[in-house]
N, C-alpha and C positions, 0 to 999 in steps of 0.2 A: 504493500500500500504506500501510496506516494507520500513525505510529508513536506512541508514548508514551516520554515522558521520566520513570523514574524511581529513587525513593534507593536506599540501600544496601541495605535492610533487604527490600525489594521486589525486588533484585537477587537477593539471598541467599534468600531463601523463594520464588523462582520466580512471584511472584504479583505482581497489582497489588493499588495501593489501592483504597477502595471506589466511587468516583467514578468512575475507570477502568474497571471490572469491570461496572460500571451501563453507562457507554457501550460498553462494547465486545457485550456482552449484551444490551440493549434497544434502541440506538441502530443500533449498526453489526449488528448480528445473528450474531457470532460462532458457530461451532460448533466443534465440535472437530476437530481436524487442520487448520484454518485458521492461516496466516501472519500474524504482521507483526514490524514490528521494533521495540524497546525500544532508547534511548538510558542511556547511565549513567557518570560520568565522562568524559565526552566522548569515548566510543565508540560505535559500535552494532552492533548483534545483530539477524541474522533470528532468530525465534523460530518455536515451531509448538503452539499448544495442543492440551495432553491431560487437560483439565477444567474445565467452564464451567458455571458455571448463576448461576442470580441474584444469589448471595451468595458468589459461590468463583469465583477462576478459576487454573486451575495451569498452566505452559510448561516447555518441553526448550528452551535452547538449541539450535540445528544450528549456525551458524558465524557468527565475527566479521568486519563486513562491512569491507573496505579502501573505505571512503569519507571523500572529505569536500568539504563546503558551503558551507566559514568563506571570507568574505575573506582575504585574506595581513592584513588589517590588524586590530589590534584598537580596535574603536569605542566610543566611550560618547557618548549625546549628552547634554548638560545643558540642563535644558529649564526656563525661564522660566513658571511655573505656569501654564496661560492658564485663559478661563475654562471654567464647563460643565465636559463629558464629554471635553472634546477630548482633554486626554492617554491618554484609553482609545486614543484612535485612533491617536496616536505610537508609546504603545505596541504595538499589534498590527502595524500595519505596519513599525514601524521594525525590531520583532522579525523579521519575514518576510524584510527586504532587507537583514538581515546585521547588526545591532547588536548588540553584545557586552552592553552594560548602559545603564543610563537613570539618570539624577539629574535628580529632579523640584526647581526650587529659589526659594524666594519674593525676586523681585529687587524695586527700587522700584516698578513698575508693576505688579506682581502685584495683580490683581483678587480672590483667594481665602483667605481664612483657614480655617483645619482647627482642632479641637481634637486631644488624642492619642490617645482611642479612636477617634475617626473615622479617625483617620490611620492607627490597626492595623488597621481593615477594608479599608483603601481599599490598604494595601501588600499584602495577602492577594488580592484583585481582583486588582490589578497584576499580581504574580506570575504570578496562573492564566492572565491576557490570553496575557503574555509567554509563558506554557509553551505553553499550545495554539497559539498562533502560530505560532513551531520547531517545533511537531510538525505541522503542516499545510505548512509550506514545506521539511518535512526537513531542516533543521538538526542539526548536524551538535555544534553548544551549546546548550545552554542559556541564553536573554539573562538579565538580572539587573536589576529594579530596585530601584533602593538607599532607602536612607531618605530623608524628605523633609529640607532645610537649606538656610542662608540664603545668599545669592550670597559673603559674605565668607568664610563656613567653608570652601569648599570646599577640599579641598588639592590648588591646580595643580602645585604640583612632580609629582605622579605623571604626567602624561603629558609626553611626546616633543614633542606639538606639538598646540595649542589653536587651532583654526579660529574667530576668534568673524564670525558672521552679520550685517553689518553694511548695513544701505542705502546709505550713505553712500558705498561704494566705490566701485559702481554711479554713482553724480554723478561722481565723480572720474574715472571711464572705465576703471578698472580692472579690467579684465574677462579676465584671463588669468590672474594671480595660483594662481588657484585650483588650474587646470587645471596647470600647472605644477610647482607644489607638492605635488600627489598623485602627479607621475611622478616626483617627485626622492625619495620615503620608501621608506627600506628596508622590507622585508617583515619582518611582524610590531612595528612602531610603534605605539608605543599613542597614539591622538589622540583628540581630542574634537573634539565641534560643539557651541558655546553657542551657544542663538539665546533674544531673550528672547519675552517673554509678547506679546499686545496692547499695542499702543504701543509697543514694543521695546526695545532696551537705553538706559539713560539716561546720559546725557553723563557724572554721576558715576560711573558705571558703567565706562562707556568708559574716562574718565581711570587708573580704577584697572587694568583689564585691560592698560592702555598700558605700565603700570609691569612687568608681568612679562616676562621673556625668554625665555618659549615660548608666543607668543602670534601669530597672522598674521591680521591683518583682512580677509576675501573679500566680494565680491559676490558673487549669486548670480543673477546675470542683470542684463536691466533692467526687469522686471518686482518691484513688490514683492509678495511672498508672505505668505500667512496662518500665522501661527506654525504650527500644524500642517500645514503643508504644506513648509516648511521643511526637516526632517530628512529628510523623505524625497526633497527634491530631491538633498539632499547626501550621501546612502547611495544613489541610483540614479547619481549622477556617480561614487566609487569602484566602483562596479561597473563601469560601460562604461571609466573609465581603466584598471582594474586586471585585470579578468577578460575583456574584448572586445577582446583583441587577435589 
């Protein structure tokens, strides 16, 4: 069953916006007395439309569904700019396999420069990745991704505990850490996974991340991984520790 994530205002007036109303009309072929359900506040609703055509579409709630999608955990992964399109693809998957939010952030090896209207299209993209995403894997949130900033800005005191993605660990035989760590977090933690760009995180980089005290350096096999492939090795391992049991 299809659903769509959206605001208040489209909660309140029964309708979607116009993008929506296009795909559920043209795309999906809606008619009326058809199902799906609408996400809003981190709820969801079956709904059942009772008027559809090109330009309008109007819905009845029938009931609020007791569900839910979310990991126990709350994730954000901060992600080392890499180059190209790839972070479309972080974000679309990472949205799908449970990630709460994204912070894209230019570290020493960042291949990419942006001006700042490029950067207010490119957050507006993001955003729509990230929403259709949740609405194709039924999510149960909405992901979030943040504004772009530099490795130093970020404010780690907000999370519980910072996974940073390192290869190195991997050399050192350290191969358990990880799996460990994810069975020792209370439900509902907020953590992160840094992992950097191409070429990875930089030893200055390193040194400074050493300096904070929620910070745990994991491997992630012995395989090294392509920045975009990354995040989602480490959102499908919170799933099989934390929901596959």
């Amino acid at each position: 069953m299809q659903k769509f994530f959206i605001n208040e205002l489209e909660f309140n007036n029964l309708t979607l916006k116009d993008d929506l109303i296009y795909q559920a009309f043209k795309v999906l072929r809606f008619k009326i007395g058809d199902k799906f359900i609408i996400g809003f506040n981190d709820k969801s609703y079956l709904v059942k439309i009772t008027l559809i055509n090109q330009k309008e579409l109007k819905y009845e709630i029938i009931e609020e569904l007791n569900i839910n999608n979310e990991l126990d955990l709350d994730i954000t992964i901060i992600q080392g700019y890499p180059k190209g399109d790839k972070i479309e693809d972080i974000i679309k998957y990472g949205s799908t396999l449970g990630a709460n939010s994204f912070i894209p952030c230019f570290m020493e090896r960042t291949q990419f420069k942006i001006d700042l209207k490029r950067q207010e299209n490119k957050m507006e993209r993001f955003n729509k990745i990230a929403r259709e995403a949740c609405e194709q894997s039924m999510r149960t949130k909405l992901s979030n991704v943040e504004q772009f900033i530099n490795f130093k800005d970020i404010d780690y005191n907000m999370f519980d505990l910072i996974y940073v993605c390192y290869e190195e660990e991997a050399k050192d035989n350290n191969m358990v850490g990880f799996k460990e760590s994810l069975n020792g977090l209370k439900s509902g933690s907020k953590i992160a996974f840094l992992i950097g760009p191409e070429g990875g995180i930089s030893e200055k980089e390193i040194a400074y991340l050493k300096t904070l005290n929620n910070t745990k350096f994991i491997s992630l096999g012995k395989r090294i991984l392509r920045t975009e492939t990354a995040s989602l090795y480490c959102l499908s391992a919170v799933s099989y520790e934390r929901e596959l049991k």
